[in-house]
C-alpha positions in Angstrom: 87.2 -25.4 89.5 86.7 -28.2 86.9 86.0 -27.4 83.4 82.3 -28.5 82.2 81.8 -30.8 79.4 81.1 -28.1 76.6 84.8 -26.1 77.5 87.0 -29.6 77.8 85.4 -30.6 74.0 85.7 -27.3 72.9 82.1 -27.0 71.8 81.4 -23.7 70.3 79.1 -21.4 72.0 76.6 -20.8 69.0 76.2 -25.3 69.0 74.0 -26.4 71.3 71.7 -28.9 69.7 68.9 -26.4 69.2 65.8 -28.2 67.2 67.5 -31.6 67.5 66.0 -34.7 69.1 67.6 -37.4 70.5 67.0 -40.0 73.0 68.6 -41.9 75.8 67.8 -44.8 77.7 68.2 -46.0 81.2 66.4 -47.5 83.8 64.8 -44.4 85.8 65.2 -41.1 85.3 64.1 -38.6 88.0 62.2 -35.3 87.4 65.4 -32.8 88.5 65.7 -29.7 86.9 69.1 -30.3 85.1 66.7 -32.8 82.1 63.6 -31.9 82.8 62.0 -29.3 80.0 62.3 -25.9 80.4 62.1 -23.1 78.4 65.1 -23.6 76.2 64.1 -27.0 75.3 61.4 -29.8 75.8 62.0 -33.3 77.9 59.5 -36.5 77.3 59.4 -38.9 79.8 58.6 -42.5 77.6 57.9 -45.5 79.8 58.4 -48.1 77.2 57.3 -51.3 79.5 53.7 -49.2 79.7 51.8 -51.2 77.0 50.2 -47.6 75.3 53.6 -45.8 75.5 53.6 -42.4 74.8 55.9 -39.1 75.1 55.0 -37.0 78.0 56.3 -33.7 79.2 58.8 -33.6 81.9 58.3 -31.3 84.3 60.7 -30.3 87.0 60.0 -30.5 90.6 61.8 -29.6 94.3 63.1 -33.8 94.7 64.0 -35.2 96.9 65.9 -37.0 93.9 66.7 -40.1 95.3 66.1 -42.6 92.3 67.4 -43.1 89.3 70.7 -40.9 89.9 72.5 -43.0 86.9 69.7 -42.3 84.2 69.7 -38.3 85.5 73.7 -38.3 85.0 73.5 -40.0 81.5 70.9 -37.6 80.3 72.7 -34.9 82.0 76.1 -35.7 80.0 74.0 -35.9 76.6 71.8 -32.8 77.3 71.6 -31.3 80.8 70.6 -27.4 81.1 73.2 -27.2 83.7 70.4 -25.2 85.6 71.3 -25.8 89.2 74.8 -24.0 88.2 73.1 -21.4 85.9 74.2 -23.0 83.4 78.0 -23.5 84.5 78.0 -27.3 84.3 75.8 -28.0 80.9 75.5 -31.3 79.2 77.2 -31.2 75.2 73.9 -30.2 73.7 71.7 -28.6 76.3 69.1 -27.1 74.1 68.5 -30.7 71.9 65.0 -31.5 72.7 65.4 -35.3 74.8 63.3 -38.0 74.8 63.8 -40.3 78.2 62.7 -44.0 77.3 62.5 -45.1 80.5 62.6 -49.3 80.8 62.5 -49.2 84.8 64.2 -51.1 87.6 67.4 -53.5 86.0 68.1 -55.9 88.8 68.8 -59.1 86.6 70.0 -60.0 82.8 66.3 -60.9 82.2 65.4 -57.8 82.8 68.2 -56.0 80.8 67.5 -58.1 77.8 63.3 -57.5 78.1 63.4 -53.8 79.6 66.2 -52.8 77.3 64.4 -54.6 74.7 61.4 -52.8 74.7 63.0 -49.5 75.0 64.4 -50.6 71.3 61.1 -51.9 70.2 59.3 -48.6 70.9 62.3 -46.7 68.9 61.7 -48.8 66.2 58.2 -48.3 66.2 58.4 -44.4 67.0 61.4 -42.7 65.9 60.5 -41.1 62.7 57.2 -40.0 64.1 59.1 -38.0 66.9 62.1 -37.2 64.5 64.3 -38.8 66.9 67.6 -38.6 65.3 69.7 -40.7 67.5 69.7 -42.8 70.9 72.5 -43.6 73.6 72.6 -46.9 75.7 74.8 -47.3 78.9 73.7 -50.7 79.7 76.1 -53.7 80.4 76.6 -57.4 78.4 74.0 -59.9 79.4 75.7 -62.7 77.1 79.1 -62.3 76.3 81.4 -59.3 76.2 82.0 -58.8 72.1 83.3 -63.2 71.1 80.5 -63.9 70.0 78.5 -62.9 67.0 75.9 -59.8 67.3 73.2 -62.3 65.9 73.5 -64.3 69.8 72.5 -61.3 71.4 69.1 -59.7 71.0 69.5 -56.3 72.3 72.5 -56.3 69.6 70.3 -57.4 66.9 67.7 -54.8 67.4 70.6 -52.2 67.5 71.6 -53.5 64.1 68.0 -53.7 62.8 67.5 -50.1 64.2 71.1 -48.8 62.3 70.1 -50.6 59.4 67.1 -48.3 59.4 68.7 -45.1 60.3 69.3 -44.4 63.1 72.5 -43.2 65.0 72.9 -45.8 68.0 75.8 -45.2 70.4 76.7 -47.0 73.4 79.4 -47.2 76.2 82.3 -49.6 75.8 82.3 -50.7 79.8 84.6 -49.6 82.7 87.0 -52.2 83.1 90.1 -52.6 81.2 90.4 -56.2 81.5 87.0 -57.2 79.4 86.8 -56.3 75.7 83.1 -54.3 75.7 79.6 -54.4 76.7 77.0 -56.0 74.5 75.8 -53.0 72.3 78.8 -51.1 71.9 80.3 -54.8 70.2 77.8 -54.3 67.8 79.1 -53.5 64.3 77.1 -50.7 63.5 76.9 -49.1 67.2 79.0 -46.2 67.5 81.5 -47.4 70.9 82.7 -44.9 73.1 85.9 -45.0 75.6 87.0 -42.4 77.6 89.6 -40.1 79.0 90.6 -38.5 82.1 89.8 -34.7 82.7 92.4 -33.1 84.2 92.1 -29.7 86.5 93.4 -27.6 83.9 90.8 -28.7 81.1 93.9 -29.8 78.7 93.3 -32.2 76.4 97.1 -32.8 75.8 97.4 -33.7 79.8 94.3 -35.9 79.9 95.3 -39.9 80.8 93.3 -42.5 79.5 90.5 -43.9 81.2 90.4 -47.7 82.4 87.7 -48.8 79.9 86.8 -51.9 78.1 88.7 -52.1 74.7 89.9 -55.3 72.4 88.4 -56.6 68.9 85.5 -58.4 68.9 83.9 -61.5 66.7 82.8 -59.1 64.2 86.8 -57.8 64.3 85.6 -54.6 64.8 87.9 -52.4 67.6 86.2 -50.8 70.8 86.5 -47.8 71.5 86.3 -46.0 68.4 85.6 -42.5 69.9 86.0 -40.9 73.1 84.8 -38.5 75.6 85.2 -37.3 79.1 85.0 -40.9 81.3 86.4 -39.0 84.6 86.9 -36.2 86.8 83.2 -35.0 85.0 81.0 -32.9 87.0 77.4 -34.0 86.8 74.2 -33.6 88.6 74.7 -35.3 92.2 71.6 -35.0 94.3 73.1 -35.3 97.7 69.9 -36.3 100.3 72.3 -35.2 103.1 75.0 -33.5 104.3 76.5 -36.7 105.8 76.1 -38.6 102.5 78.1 -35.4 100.7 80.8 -35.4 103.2 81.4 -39.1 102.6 81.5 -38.4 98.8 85.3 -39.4 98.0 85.8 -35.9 96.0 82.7 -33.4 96.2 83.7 -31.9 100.3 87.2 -31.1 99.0 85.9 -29.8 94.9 84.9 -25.8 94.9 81.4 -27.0 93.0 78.0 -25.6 93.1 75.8 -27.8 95.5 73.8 -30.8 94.1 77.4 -31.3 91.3 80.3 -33.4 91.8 83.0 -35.4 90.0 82.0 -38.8 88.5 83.0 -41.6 86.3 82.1 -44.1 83.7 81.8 -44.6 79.9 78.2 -44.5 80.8 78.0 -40.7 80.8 80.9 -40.5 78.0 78.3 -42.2 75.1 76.0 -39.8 75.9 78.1 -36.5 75.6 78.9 -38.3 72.1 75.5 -38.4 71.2 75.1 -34.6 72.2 77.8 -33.6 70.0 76.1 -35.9 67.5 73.3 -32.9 68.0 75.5 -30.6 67.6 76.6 -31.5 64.1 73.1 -32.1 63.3 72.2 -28.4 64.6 74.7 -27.0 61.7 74.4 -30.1 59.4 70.2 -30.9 59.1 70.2 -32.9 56.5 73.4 -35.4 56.9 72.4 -39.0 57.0 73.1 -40.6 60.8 76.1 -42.7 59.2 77.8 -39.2 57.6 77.8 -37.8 61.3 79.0 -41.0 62.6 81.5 -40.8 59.6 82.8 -36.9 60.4 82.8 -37.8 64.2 85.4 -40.4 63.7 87.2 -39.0 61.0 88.1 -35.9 63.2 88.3 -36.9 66.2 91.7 -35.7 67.8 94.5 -38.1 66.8 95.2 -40.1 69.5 98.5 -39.1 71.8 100.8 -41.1 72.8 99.7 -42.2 76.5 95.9 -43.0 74.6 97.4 -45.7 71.8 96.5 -48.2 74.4 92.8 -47.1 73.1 93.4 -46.7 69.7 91.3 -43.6 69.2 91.1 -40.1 69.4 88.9 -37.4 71.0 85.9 -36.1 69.9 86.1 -32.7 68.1 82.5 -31.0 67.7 83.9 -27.8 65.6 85.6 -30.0 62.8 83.1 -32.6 62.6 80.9 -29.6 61.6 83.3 -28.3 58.9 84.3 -32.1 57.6 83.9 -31.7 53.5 82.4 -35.6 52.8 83.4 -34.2 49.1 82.5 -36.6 46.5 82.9 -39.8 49.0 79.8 -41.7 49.2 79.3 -43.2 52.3 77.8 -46.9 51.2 78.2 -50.5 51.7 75.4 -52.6 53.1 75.0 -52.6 57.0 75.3 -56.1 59.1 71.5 -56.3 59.6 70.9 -55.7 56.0 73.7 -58.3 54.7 72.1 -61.2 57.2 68.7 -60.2 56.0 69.9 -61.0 52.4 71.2 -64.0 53.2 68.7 -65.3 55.2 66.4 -64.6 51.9 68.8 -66.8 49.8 66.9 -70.0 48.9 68.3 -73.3 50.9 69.8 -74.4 48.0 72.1 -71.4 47.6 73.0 -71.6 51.3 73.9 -75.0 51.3 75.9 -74.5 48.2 77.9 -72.1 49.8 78.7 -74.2 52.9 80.3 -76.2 50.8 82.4 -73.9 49.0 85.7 -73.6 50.5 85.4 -70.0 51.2 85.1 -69.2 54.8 83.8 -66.1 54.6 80.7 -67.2 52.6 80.5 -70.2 54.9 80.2 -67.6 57.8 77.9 -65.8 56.1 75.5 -68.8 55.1 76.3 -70.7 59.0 74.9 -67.4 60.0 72.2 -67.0 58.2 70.4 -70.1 59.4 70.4 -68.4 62.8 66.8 -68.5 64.3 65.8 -70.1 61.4 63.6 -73.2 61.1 65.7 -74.7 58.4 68.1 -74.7 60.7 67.4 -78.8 60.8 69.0 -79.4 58.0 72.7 -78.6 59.2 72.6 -81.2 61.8 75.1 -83.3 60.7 77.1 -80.8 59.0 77.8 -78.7 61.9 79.1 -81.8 64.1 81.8 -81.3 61.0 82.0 -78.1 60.7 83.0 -78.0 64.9 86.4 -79.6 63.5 86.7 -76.7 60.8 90.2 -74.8 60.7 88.8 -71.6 61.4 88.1 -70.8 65.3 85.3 -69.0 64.5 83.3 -71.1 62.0 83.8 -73.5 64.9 82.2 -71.1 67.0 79.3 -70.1 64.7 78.9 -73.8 64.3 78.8 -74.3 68.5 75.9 -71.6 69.0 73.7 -73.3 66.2 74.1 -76.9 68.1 73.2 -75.1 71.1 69.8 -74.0 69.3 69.0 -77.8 69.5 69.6 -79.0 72.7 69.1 -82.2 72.0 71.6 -82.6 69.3 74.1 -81.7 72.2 75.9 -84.5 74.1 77.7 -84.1 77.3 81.1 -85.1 75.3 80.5 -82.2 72.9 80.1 -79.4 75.6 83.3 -80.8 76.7 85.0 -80.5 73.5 83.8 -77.1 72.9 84.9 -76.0 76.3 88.1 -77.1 75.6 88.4 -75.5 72.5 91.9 -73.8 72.1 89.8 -70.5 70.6 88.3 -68.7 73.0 85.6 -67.7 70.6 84.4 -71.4 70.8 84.6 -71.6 74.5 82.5 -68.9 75.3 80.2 -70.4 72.8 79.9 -73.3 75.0 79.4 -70.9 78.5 77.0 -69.2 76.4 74.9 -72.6 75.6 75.5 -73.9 79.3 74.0 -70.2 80.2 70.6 -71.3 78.7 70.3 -74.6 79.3 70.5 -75.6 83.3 69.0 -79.0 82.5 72.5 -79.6 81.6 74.2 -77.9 84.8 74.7 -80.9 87.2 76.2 -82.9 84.5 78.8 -80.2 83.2 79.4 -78.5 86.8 83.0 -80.2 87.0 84.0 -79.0 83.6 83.5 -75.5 84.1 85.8 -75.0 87.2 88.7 -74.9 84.7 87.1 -71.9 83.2 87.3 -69.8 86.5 90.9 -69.6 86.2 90.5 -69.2 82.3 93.5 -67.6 80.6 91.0 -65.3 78.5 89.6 -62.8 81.2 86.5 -62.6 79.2 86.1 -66.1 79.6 86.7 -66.2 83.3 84.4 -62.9 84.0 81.4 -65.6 82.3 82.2 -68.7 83.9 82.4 -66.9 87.2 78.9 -65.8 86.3 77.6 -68.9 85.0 79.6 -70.4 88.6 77.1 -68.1 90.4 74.0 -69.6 88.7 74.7 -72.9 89.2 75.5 -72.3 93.1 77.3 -75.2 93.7 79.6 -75.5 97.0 82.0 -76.9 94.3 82.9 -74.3 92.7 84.0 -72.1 95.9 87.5 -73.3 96.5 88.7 -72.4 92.9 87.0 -69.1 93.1 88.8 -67.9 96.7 92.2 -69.6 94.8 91.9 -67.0 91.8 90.9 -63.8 94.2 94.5 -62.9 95.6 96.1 -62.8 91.4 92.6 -61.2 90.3 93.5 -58.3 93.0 97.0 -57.8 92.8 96.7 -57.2 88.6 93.4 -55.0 89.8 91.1 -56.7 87.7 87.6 -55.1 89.0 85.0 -56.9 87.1 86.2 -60.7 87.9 87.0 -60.0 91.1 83.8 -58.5 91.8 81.7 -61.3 90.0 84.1 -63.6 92.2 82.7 -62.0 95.1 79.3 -62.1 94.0 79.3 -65.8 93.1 80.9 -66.5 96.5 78.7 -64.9 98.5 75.9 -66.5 96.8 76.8 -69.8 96.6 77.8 -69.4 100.8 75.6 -66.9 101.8 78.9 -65.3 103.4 79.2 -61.5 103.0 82.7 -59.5 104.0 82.4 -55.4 103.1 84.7 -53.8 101.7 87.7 -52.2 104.0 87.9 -49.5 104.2 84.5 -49.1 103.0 83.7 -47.6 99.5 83.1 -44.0 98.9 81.3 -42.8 96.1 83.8 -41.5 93.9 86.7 -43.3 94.9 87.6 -44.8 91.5 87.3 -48.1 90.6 91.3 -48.4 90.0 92.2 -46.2 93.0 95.0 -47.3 95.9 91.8 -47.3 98.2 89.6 -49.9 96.0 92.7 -52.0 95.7 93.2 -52.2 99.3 89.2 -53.2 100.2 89.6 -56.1 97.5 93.4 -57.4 98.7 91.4 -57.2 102.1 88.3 -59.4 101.2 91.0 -61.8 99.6 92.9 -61.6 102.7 89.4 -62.2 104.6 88.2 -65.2 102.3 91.3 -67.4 102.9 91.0 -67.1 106.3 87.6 -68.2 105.8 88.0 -71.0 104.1 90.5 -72.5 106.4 88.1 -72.5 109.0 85.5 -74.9 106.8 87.3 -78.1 107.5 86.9 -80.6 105.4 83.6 -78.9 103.7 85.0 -77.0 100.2 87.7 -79.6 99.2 
């Protein structure tokens, strides 16, 4: 059998969360006993895109549960009862009350950034009223992966504004090892959570680490800082057929209770961190959201030596409990709070410090003018300030020139794109991303991207490749398939795939055909995308003369 959650992390028996609220949000989350209330705790459903929001009562019913299966498995990891297994397979904190902010369907970026959005907007509005101690987001970047600055991404600034407030915000780092993080977990404040392997015999000494996101971002802040179970974790699976649980790639051959098997993803490790954040509050009422985060990650488990590729340790519920803060005083002004205060400077003082010579205060002030209406008065020094020494005053400077579309030129997008810093070229992907007036006019610079030596880079312009849909871009992206496959890099070569079969209106399936289960980085998803390479060259040849 596989160990549960609680008896890999060691939680102890009399920590489960009781009288603690916390809250995770997802897309859907379906009413199956494992999250819905029950007698031990209470759930509330929140549909944040109704315009009257309010907490409802989750009640349980028979399924079928055939929607929402990623929402049910975060919650689950965070807080499930375990109740289809009496109780065997619990979530870290299965008696914390949960509050399910449920944004809905999340086909597009739009709808991340506006769904995701609102689910923040109603936490800010709500959580003291509902004592809502912390939240957990598993959603994925909609504008960069961690190079730029939080203040370009909105779902990052309300997570900042949100911290800055109080509350504990944690968020997965993202599943593929080849892109630094997702959008909230690169925000300063927001608690970023990596993973490890389970193995059968519940050791933490034998567990390997998990393929997830993890480099420094803008803010040079490192991702993961914690982590959790991100594999072999047995989670709520409603099966809605015996032929769809015999195709499962692990649960015919696990001994599991039916309606459980093994899963993956960072996106149900955040939310077992947030339950052992319940935990600590369980034993520790009155310590301040940033004192848990503090004891979380000054006892996690030192890191062995097959994790130093993450550069963190294991979550350790028992001696975060018993951490002794002593005398320390956990202060220093948050990011939102120190961009707050320098966006209150007068313009004088701002522009004084532009000129200083100290690049940190220059940074501080470029950045303060972000979203700001006296933004007009940096015109010409940012055309400057785009030659300045520093990679990433050149890209603080880039994004602000992108406010003003009209102060851009086609030559500058150029330059910016050819920027030796990759900070300052995915400023320019990031301006090209909102602005397709200038699309046909920079469509030929971007195909250098696709084959861009920072992955992070490539994984955007291959997005941004997609948007544009231009038949030019398809030869470069069937070139760059065959090394993204062979070094198993899963998120460009999927977004190459995506962008292909856009752009051509092509489709080739995987071979053999994916399982749920499988593994992203198994010997079986390898082979399906060193087939569909295999399948797109001999595609292309047949097009003649049409993709040169």
């Amino acid at each position: 059998m596989w160990p549960s959650i609680r008896s890999f992390l060691a939680i102890p028996d009399y920590l489960t969360g009781k009288n603690v609220n916390i809250a995770v949000i997802d897309g859907i989350f379906p009413h199956h006993p494992d999250i819905a209330s029950n007698k031990r705790r209470d759930t509330y459903l929140v549909r944040t895109s109704d315009s009257q929001a309010v907490p409802e009562l989750l009640a349980a019913d028979q399924g079928p549960w055939d929607r929402g299966h990623h929402g049910l498995m975060s919650a689950a990891a965070a807080a499930g009862s375990g109740e289809l297994s009496e109780g065997e397979y619990a979530g870290a904190a299965p008696e914390a009350h949960l509050f399910l902010l449920e944004a809905g369907p999340l086909h597009t970026p739009k709808d991340l950034e506006e769904k995701i959005g609102g689910a923040l907007l109603w936490l800010k509005a709500n959580w003291r009223q509902y004592r809502i101690r912390g939240a957990v987001l598993t959603v994925s970047a909609s504008r960069d992966t961690g190079l730029l600055p939080w203040q370009a991404d909105p779902v990052r600034r309300l997570c900042e504004e949100l911290a800055g407030e109080g509350l504990m915000l944690v968020s997965a780092c993202g599943n593929t090892r080849e892109l630094i993080s997702n959008a909230p977990a690169a925000a300063p404040s927001v608690l970023s959570v990596g993973g490890v392997i389970v193995p059968k015999d519940g050791k933490a000494e034998h567990a390997l680490p998990y393929p997830n996101s993890r480099g420094v971002t803008f803010e040079n802040k490192w991702t993961p800082e914690i982590l959790a179970p991100a594999a072999n974790i047995v989670l709520p699976t409603p099966f809605q057929s015996r032929e769809e649980f015999l195709n499962h790639f692990t649960a015919s051959s696990d001994s599991l209770p039916w309606g459980y098997a093994r899963t993956e993803g960072t996106s149900f490790a955040a939310p077992m961190i947030l339950g052992a954040a319940a935990c600590i509050w369980e034993a520790r009422p009155n310590w301040s959201s940033r004192q848990v985060q503090s004891a979380l990650l000054a006892t996690s488990r030192a890191s062995l030596p097959i994790w130093n590729k993450l550069q963190a340790g294991v979550v350790d519920v028992y001696a975060a409990v018993n951490f002794d803060h002593g005398i320390e005083q956990i202060q220093g002004e948050g990011a939102y709070a120190c961009w707050q205060r320098w966006k209150r400077k007068g313009l004088a003082d701002r522009l004084r410090a532009l000129q200083s010579g100290d690049t940190d205060k220059v940074m501080k002030s470029l950045l303060s003018f972000y979203s700001d209406a006296a933004l007009i008065e940096l015109k010409q020094p940012l055309y400057k300030w785009l030659q300045h020494p520093d990679e990433k005053v050149r890209c603080v400077s880039a994004l602000l020139l992108s406010e003003h579309p009209e102060w851009y030129t086609t030559k500058l997008v150029r330059e910016v794109l050819r920027d030796p810093s990759p900070h300052v070229r995915m400023a320019g992907v990031y301006a090209i991303q909102r602005h397709p007036e200038w699309w046909d006019e920079i469509t030929e610079e971007l195909v250098p991207l696709l084959g861009d030596p920072s992955l992070d880079i490539r994984y955007w312009a291959v997005r941004l490749a997609a948007n544009i849909n231009d038949p030019l871009f398809v030869r470069p992206l069937i070139a760059g398939l065959a090394e993204e496959a062979n070094h198993q890099r899963a998120s460009t070569f999927g977004e190459r795939c995506n962008a292909l079969e856009r752009i051509t209106g092509v489709q080739f399936p995987p071979i053999p055909e994916w399982r749920e289960g499988q593994g992203t980085y198994s010997e079986r998803s390898t082979e399906a995308r060193l087939s569909m390479t295999r399948r797109w060259e001999n595609w292309l040849k047949t097009q003649g003369d049409q993709h040169k």
